[in-house]
Structure formats: structure tokens, C-alpha cells
C-alpha positions in Angstrom: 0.0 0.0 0.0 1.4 3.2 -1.3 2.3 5.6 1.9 -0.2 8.6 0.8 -2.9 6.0 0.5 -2.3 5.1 3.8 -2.2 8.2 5.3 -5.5 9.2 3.8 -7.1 6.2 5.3 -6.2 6.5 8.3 -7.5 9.9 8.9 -10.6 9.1 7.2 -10.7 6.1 9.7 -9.8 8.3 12.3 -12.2 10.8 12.2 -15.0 8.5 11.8 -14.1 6.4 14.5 -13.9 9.3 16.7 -17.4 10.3 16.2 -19.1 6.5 16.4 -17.1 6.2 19.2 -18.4 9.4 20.8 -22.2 8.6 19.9 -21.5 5.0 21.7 -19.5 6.6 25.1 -22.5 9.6 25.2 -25.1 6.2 25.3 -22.8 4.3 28.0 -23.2 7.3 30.2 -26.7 8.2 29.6 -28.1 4.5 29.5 -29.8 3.5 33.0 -29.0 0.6 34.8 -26.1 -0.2 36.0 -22.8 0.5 33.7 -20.6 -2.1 31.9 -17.6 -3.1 33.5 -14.6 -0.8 32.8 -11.2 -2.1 33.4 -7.7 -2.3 32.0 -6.2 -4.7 29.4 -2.8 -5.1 28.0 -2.5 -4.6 24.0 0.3 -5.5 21.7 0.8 -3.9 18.7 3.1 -4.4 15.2 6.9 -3.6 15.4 6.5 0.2 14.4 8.9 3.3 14.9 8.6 5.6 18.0 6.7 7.9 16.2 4.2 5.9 15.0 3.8 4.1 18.5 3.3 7.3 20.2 0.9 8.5 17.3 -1.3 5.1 17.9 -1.7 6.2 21.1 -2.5 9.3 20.3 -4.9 8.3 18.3 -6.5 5.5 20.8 -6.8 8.5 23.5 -8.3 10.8 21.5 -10.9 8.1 20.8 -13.6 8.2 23.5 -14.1 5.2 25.7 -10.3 4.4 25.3 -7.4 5.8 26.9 -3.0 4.4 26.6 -2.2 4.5 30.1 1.1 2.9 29.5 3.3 1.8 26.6 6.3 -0.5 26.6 8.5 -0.1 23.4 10.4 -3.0 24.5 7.7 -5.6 24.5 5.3 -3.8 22.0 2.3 -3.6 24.1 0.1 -0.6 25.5 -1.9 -0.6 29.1 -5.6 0.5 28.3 -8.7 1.4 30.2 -11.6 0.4 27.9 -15.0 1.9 29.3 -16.7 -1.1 28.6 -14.8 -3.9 28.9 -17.5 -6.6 27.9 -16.0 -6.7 24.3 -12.9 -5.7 24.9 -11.8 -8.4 22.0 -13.7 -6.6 19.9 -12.0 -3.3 20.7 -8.4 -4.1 20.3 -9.7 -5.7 16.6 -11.0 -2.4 15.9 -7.6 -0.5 16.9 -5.9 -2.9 14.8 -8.0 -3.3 12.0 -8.8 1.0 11.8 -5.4 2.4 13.0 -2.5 0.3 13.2 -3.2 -1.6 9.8 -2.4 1.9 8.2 0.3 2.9 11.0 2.7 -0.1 9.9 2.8 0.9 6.3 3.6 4.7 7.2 6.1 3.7 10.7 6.4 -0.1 10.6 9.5 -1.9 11.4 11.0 -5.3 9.9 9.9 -7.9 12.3 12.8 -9.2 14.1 
């Protein structure tokens, strides 16, 4: 995948992740009953450079319901809190399906 391409995507993907994300975090607070589970979970991610760890995230904090408390270039992992941790399967998917497919073809590294 050509670089621009990539880039494109993933502000596109960005964007409109941002916003579905918002609608779903605005119903998790509004909802009654009691809320879903929120808790942390480790996450590793494709070799990429500094840069484009630190822009991943980036871009997983700036996406409601998600926030990098830790990251560990060594070992290639993040420390999330996921606001609803029921799927959180399903979550780390999406970060690697929506960001970091397009991050490693902009910052990836040669797997070791």
C-alpha cells in the first residue's frame, strides 16, 4: 500500500471512529441501569517506529471510551482502560483493524 494511501485512510478512519465512538460513550453514560464493566487490558501492537507508537496512542486516547495508560516499546504492548470492557476483544480488533493496519505501512518496522 502506497504511503499517501495510507495516510488518507487513516484519517478518514480516524475521524469517523472518533465520532461513532463518541455517539457509543454519550449512550454508556446516559443508559440507566447499572454500567458495563470498565477495566484495563494489555495490548500488543506491530513492530512500528517511536513515532508511529506514540501517534497510535495518540490516536486510541483521543478516541472516546479508550485511553494508553502505559506503553512498553520494548515488548510492543500498551496498558488501556476500555469503558466497557465486555468486548474488549472486539475493541483491540477495531484498533488494529482502523489504526494500526495503516500505522505499519507509514512507521512499521522489519519484524525481528
Amino acid at each position: 500500500m502506497r504511503r499517501a494511501t495510507a495516510a488518507a485512510i487513516l484519517l478518514l478512519r480516524f475521524f469517523w471512529q472518533v465520532l461513532v465512538s463518541g455517539f457509543t460513550t454519550a449512550g454508556i453514560v446516559v443508559r440507566r441501569g447499572p454500567p458495563p464493566p470498565a477495566g484495563l487490558i494489555r495490548m500488543e501492537y506491530a513492530p512500528m517506529s517511536e513515532t508511529g507508537t506514540v501517534l497510535l496512542g495518540c490516536m486510541v486516547t483521543l478516541t472516546p471510551g479508550t485511553t494508553v495508560i502505559d506503553i512498553d516499546l520494548d515488548r510492543h504492548e500498551m496498558l488501556l482502560h476500555l469503558l466497557d470492557l465486555s468486548d474488549a476483544e472486539a475493541t483491540v480488533a477495531s484498533i488494529r483493524q482502523k489504526f494500526e493496519l495503516y500505522l505499519t505501512p507509514l512507521f512499521g518496522l522489519p519484524e525481528d
